[in-house]
C-alpha positions, -999 to 999 in steps of 0.1 A, spaced: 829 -245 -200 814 -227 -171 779 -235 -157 766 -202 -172 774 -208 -209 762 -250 -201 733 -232 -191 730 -212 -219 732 -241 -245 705 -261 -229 683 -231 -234 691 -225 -269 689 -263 -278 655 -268 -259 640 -231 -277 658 -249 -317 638 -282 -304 605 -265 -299 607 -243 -330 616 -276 -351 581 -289 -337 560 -262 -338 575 -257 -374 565 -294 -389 528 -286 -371 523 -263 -397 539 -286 -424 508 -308 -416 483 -308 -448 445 -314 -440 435 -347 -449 419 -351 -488 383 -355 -491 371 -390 -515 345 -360 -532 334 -327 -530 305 -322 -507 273 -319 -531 257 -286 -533 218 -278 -537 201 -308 -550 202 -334 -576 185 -329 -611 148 -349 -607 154 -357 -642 184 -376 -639 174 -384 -608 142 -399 -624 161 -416 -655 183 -440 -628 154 -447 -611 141 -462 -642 175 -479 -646 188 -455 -671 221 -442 -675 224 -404 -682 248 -394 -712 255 -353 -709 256 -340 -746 261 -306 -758 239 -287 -784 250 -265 -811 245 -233 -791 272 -251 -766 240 -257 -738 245 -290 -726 217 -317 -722 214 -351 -707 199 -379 -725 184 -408 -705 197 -441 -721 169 -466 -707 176 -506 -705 152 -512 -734 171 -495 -755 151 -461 -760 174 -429 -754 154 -397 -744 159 -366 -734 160 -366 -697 134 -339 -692 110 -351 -719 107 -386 -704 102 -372 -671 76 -349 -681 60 -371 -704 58 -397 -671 48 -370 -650 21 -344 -666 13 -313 -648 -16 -302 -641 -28 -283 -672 -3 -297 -693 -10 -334 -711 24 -338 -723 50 -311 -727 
């Protein structure tokens, strides 16, 4: 083997080499998230139904709406937006 074609090979092995790398870069998948990044805000009346140590239950009503109702620790289940307006009247507006 002359020191052309040596030549030669080195060159093609160290351009195979480099492709081989550059190639499993873009194998590389980003790394997972735990959760989707949250969008807008939170519902105040779930919000408000943990704070009260609740635990929200989503339901859905017979027009296929769905609906959260707040399960509180004494035992009392509510809507979640009737027991936040009903703890928080506005003005105008005794009760809703």
């Amino acid at each position: 083997m002359n020191h052309r074609t040596s030549r030669h090979y080195r060159s093609l092995g160290l351009l195979t080499v480099s492709m081989a790398a550059g190639l499993s870069a873009c194998a590389v998948e980003p790394p997972q998230r735990d959760a989707p990044p949250m969008i807008g805000m939170a519902n105040p009346a779930s919000v408000y139904c943990i704070e009260q140590g609740g635990k929200i239950e989503i339901l859905k009503g017979e027009d296929g709406g769905e609906y959260g109702v707040c399960h509180l620790p004494d035992g009392t289940e509510i809507e979640e937006w009737t027991l936040f307006y009903r703890d928080h009247p506005r003005q105008g507006n005794a009760t809703r």
